[in-house]
C-alpha positions as a Markdown table, in Angstrom:
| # | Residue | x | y | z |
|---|---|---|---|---|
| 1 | Unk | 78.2 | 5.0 | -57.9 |
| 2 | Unk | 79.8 | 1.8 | -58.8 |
| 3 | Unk | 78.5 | -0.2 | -61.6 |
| 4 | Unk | 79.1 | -3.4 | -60.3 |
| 5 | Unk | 77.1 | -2.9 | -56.4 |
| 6 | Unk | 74.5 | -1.6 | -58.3 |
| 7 | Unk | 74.1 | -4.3 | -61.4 |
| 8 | Unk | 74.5 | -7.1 | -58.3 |
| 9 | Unk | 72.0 | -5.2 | -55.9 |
| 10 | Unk | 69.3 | -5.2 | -59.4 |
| 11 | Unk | 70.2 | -8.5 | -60.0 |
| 12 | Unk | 69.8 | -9.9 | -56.4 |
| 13 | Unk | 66.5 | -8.3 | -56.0 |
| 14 | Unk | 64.5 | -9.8 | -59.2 |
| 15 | Unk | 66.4 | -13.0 | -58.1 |
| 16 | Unk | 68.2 | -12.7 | -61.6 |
| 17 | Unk | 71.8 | -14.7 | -62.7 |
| 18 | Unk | 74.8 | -11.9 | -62.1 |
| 19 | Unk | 78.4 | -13.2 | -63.9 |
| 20 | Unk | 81.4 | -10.4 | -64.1 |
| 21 | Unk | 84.2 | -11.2 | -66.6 |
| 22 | Unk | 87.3 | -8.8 | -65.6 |
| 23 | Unk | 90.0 | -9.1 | -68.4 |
| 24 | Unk | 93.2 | -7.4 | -69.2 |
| 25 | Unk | 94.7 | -6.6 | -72.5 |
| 26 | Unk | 97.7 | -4.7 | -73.9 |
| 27 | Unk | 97.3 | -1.4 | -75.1 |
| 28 | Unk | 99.5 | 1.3 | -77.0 |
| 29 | Unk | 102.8 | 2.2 | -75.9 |
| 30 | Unk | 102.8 | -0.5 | -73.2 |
| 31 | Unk | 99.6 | 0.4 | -71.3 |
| 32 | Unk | 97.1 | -2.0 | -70.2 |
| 33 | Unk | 93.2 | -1.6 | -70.8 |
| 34 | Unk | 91.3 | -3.3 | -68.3 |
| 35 | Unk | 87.8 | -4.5 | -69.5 |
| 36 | Unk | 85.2 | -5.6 | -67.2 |
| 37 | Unk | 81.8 | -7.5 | -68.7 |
| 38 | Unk | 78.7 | -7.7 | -66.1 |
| 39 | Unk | 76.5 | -10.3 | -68.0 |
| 40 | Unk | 72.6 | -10.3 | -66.0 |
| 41 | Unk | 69.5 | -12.8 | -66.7 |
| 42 | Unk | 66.5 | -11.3 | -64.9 |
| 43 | Unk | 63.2 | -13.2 | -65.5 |
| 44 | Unk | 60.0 | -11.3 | -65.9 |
| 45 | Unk | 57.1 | -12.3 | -66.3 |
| 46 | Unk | 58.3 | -16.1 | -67.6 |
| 47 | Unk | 60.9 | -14.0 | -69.8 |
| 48 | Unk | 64.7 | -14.0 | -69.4 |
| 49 | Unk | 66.0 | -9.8 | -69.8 |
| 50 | Unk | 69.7 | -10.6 | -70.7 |
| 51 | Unk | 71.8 | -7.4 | -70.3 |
| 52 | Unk | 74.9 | -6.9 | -70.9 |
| 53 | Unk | 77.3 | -3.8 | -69.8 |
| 54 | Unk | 80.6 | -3.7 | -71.1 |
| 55 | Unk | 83.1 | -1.8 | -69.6 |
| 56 | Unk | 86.7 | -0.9 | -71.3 |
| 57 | Unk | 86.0 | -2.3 | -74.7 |
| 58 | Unk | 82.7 | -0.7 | -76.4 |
| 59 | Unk | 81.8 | 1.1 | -73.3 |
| 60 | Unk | 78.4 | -0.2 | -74.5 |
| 61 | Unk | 75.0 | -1.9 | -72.5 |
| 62 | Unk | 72.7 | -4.5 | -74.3 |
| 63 | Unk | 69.2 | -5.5 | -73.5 |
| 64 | Unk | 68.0 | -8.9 | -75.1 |
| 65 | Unk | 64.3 | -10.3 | -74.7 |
| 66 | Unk | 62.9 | -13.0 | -76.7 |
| 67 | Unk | 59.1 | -13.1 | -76.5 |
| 68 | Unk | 56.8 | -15.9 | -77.9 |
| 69 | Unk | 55.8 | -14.3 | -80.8 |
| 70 | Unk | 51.8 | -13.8 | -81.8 |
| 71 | Unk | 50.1 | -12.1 | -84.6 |
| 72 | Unk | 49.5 | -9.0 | -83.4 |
| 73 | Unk | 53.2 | -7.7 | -82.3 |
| 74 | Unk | 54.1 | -4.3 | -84.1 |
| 75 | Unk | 57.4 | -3.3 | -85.1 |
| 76 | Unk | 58.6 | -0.5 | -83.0 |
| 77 | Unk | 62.0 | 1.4 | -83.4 |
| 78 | Unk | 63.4 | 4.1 | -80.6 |
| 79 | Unk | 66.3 | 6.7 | -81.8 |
| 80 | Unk | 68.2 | 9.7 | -80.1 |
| 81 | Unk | 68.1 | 12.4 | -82.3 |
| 82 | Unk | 71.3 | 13.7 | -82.3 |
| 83 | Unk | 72.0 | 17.6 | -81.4 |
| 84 | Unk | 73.0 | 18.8 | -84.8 |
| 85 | Unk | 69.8 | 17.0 | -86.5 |
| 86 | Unk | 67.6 | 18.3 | -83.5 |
| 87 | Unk | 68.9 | 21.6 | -84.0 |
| 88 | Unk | 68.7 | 21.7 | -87.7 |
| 89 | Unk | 64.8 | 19.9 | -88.2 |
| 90 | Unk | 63.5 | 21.9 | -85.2 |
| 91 | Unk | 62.8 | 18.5 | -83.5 |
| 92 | Unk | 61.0 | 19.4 | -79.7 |
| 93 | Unk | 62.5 | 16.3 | -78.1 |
| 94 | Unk | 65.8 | 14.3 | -78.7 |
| 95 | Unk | 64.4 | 11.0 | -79.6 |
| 96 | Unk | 61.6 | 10.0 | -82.1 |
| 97 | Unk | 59.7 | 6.9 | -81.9 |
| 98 | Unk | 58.2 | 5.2 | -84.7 |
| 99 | Unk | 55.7 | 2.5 | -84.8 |
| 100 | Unk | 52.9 | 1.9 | -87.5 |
| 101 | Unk | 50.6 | 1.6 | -84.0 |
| 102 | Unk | 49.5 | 4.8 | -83.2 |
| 103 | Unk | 48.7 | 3.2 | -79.6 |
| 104 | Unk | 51.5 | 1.5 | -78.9 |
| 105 | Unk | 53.8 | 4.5 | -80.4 |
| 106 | Unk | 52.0 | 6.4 | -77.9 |
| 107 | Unk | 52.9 | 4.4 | -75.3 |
| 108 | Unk | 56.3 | 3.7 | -75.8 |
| 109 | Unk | 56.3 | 7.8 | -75.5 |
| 110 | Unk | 54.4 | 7.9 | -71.7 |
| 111 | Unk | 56.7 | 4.9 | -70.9 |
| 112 | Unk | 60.0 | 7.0 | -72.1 |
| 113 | Unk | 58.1 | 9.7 | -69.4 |
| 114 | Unk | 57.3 | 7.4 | -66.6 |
| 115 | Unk | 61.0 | 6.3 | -66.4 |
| 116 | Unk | 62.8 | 9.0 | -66.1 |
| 117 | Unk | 64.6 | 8.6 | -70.1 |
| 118 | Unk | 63.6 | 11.6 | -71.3 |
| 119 | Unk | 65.6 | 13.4 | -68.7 |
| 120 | Unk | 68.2 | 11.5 | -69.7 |
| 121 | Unk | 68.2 | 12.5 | -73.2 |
| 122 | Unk | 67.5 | 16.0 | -72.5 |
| 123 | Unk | 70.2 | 16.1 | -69.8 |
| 124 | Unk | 73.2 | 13.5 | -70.4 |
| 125 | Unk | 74.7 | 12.5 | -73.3 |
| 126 | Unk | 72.4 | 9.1 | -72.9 |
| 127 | Unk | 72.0 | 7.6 | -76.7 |
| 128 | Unk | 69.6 | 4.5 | -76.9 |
| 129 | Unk | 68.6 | 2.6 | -79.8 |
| 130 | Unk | 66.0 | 0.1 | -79.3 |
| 131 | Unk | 64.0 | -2.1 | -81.6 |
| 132 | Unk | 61.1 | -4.7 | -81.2 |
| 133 | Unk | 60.7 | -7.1 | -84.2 |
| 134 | Unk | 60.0 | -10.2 | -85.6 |
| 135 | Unk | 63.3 | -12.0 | -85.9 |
| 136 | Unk | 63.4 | -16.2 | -86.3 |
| 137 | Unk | 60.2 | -17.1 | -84.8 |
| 138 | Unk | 60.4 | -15.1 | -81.9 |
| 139 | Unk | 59.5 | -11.6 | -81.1 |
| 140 | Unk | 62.9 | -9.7 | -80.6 |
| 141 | Unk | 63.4 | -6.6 | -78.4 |
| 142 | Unk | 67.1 | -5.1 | -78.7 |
| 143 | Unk | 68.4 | -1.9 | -77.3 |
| 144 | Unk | 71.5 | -0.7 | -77.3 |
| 145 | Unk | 73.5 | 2.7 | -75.5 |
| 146 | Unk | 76.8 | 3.6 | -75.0 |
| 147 | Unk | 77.5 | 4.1 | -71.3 |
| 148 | Unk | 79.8 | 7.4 | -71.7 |
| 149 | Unk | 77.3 | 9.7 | -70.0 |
| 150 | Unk | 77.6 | 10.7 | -66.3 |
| 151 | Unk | 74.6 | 8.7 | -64.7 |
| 152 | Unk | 75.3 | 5.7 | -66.8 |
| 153 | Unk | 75.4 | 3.4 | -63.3 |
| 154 | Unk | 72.5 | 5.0 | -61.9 |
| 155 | Unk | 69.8 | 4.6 | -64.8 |
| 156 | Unk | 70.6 | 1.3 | -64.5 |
| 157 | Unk | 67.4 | 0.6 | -62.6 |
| 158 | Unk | 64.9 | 2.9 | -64.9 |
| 159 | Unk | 66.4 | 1.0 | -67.9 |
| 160 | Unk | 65.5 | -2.6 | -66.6 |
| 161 | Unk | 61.9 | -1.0 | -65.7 |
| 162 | Unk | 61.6 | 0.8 | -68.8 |
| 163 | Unk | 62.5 | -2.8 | -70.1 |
| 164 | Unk | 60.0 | -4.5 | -68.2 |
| 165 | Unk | 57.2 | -1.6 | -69.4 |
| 166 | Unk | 58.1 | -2.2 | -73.1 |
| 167 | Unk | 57.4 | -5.8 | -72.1 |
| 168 | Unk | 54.1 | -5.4 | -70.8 |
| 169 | Unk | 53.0 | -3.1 | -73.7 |
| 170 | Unk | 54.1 | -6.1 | -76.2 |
| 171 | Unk | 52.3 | -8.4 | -74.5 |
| 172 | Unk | 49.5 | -7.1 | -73.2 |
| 173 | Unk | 48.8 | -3.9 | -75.4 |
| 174 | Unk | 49.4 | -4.6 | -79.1 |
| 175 | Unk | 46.1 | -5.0 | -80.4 |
């Protein structure tokens, strides 16, 4: 699948902002690297998701939201679990969640279900690191995956609804 029809075709339909940036850049021994950045605003829910997939330079994706921040918003953190430390500490599944909120830890777990990322971890070599925190008045969530797995273009989708679902638990959930 190509990763451009399909970040336009998400974008179009939540009436989101699409940009592509297609640069060229020398290379070793006289070869060229093409890079191609497709930059995304979706709203949701009066918040902008800004994501960011970057092809030929860190091979990388980036999800930004910035929610007004309240009292009551925990801390969470999401990490892959590499194979080596899975292996060695017996771990059942290949990413931990932590969160001081039982509740919410919980479910950011049935949410990692519901949209299909835990078959990505089990089955790709899908690595996501994701954080919700404070950060300069606002109420941050950042995650961050490299796109070198097979499926990369067609997550796309779950990831913005897994987005959206970490959203709605922030908002509405955090006691």
């Amino acid at each position: 699948m190509d990763p451009e029809i399909e970040l336009k075709r998400i974008c179009d339909e939540h009436q989101g902002i699409f940009k592509h940036e297609a640069t060229k850049v020398n290379g070793a021994e006289g070869s060229t690297i093409h890079i191609s950045k497709y930059h995304l605003i979706l709203p949701y829910r009066q918040h902008p998701i800004t994501i960011v997939y970057d092809y030929g330079n860190s091979d990388t994706a980036t999800f930004r939201i910035h929610l007004k921040q309240h009292s009551n918003q925990v801390k969470f953190k999401i990490k892959t679990i590499d194979h080596l430390s899975r292996f060695l500490q017996f771990k059942k599944h290949r990413y931990a969640v932590s969160c001081s909120n039982s509740i919410l830890k919980n479910s950011i777990k049935a949410c990692v279900i519901k949209h299909q990322l835990d078959d990505l971890f089990e089955n790709t070599a899908f690595e996501l690191h994701s954080t919700g925190q404070h950060k300069n008045d606002m109420y941050e969530i950042y995650s961050v995956f490299s796109l070198k797995y097979s499926s990369h273009a067609e997550s796309a989708a779950d990831l913005l609804n897994f987005h959206k679902a970490l959203i709605d638990l922030v908002l509405d959930k955090t006691p």
